[in-house]
C-alpha positions as a Markdown table, in Angstrom:
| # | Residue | x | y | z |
|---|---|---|---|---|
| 1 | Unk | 0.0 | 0.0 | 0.0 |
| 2 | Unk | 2.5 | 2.4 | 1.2 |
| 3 | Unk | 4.7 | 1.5 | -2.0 |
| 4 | Unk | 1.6 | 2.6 | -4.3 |
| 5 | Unk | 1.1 | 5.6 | -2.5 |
| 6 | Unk | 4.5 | 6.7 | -3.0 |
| 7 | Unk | 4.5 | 5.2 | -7.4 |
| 8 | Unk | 1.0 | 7.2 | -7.2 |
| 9 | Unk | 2.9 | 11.1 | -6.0 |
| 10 | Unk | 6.2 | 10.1 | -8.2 |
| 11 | Unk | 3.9 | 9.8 | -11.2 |
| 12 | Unk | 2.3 | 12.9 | -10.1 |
| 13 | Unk | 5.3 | 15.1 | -9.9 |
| 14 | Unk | 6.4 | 13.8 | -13.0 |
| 15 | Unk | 3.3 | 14.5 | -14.7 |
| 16 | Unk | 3.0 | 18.3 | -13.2 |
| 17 | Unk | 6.9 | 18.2 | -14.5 |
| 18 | Unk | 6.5 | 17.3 | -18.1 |
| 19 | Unk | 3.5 | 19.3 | -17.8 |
| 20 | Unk | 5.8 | 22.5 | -17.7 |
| 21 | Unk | 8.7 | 21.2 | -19.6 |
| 22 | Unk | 6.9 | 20.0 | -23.2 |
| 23 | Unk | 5.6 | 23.8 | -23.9 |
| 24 | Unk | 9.1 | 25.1 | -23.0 |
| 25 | Unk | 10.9 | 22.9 | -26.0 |
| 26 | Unk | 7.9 | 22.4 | -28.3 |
| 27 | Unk | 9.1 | 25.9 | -29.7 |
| 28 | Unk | 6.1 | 28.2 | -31.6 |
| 29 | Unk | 6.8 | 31.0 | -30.6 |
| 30 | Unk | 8.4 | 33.9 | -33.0 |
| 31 | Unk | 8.0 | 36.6 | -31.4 |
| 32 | Unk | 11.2 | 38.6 | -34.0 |
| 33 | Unk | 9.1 | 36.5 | -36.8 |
| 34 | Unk | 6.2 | 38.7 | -35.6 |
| 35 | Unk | 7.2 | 41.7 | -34.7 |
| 36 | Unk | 9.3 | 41.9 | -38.6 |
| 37 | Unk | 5.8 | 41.1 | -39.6 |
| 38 | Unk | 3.7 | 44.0 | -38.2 |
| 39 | Unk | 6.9 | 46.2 | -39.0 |
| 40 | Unk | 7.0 | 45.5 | -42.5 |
| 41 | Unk | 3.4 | 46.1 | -42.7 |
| 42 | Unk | 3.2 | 49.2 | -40.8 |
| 43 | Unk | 5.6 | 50.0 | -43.6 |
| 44 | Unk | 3.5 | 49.4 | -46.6 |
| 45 | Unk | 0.6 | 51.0 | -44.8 |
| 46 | Unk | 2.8 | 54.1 | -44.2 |
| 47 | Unk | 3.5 | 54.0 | -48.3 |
| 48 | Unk | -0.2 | 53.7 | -49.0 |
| 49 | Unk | -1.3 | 56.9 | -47.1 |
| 50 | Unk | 1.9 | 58.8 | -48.4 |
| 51 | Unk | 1.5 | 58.1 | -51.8 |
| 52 | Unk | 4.9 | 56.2 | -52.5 |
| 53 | Unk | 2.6 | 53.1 | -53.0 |
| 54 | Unk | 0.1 | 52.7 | -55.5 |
| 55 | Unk | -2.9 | 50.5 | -54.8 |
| 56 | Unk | -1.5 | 47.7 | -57.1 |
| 57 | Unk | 1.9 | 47.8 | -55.6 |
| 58 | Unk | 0.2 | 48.0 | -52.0 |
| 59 | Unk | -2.0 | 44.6 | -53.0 |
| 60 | Unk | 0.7 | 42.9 | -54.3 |
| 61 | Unk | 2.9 | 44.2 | -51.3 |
| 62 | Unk | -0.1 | 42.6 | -49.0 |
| 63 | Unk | -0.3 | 39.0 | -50.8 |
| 64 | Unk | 3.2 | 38.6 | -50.2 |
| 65 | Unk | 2.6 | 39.2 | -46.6 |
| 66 | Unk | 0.1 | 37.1 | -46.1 |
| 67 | Unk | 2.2 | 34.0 | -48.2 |
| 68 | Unk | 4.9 | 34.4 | -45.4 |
| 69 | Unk | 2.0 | 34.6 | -42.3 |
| 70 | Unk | 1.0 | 31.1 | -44.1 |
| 71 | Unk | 4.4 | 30.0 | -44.0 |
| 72 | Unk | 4.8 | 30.7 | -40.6 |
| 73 | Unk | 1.5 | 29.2 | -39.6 |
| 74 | Unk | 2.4 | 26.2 | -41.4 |
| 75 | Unk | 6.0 | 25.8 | -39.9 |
| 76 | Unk | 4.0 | 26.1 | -36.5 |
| 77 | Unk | 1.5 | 23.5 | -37.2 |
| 78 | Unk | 3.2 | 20.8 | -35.8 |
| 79 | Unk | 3.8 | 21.9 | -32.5 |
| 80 | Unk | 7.8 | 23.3 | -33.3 |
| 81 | Unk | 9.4 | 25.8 | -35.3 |
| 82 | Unk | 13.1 | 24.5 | -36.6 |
| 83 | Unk | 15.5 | 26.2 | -36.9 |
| 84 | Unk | 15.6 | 25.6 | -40.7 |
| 85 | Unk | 12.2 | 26.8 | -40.8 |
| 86 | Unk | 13.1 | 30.1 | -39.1 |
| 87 | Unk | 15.8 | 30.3 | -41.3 |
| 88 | Unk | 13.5 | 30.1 | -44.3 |
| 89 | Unk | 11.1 | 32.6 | -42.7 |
| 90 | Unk | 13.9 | 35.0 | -42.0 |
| 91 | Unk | 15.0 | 34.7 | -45.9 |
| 92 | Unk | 11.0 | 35.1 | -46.8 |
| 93 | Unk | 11.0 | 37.9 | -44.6 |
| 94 | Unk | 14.7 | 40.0 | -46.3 |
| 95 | Unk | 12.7 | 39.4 | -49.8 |
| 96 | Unk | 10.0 | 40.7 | -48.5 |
| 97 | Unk | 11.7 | 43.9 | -47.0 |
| 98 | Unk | 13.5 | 44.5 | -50.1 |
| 99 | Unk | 10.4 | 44.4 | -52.3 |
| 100 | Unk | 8.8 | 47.0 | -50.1 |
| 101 | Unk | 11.5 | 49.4 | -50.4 |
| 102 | Unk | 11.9 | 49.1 | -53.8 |
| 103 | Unk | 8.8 | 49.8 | -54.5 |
| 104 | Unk | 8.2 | 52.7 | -52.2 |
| 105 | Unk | 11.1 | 54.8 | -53.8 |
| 106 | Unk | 10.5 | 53.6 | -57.5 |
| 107 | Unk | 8.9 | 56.8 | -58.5 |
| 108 | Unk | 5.5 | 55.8 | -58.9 |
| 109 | Unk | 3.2 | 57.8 | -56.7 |
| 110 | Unk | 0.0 | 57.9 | -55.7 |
| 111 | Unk | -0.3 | 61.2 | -54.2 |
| 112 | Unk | -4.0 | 61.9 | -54.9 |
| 113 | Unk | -5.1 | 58.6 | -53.9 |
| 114 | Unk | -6.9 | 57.9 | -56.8 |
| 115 | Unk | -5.9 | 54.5 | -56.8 |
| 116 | Unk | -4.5 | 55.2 | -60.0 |
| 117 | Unk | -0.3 | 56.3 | -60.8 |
| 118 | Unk | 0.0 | 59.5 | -61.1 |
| 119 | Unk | 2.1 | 61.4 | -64.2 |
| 120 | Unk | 4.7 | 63.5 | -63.4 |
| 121 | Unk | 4.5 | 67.0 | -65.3 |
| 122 | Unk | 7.5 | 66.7 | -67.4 |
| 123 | Unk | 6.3 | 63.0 | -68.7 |
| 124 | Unk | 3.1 | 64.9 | -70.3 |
| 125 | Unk | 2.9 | 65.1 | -74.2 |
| 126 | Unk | 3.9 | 68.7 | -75.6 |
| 127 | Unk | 2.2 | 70.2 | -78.7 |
């Protein structure tokens, strides 16, 4: 009796251990994955009301976003994050960053927000 009390509490304690330990090195969380995420959008949001984006760039700006969020989730999905897997995100992520300033300072505004580029004055046809 006294021998199953004490298997009974060693179980227990193991339990409440594992318990604790299996979130600690299951690994999901990204918090730098995240945080580049809502940066590089606040980014493309700030080019959309400036004008430096057009509304094409922008939505082509956003669908890449949302193909790395889906990368992310799926590199999550089974309960870790690798390292190789952060190390594709991170890559997905420098594309990403380099697309957006590209496009913000390629000279194609959208100052009016019109949804449509706007012309600068010396590209209009002379008579």
């Amino acid at each position: 009796m006294k021998l199953t009390v004490k298997y009974t509490a060693s179980l227990i304690v193991t339990t409440l251990t594992l318990s604790f330990a299996l979130p600690v090195l299951a690994q999901t969380n990204t918090p730098n994955i995240d945080h580049r995420q809502q940066n590089q959008q606040q980014r493309i949001d700030q080019g959309v009301q400036s004008g430096a984006l057009t509304n094409r760039e922008a939505n082509h700006l956003e669908k890449a976003q949302e193909r790395i969020q889906g990368m992310e989730d799926k590199a999550k999905s089974d309960g870790s994050v690798t390292s190789q897997e952060r190390k594709r995100l991170q890559q997905a992520e420098n594309v990403q960053s380099r697309h957006i300033n590209r496009q913000k300072n390629d000279r194609q505004h959208d100052s009016n927000h019109d949804g449509m580029k706007d012309h600068s004055p010396h590209r209009l046809h002379r008579r």
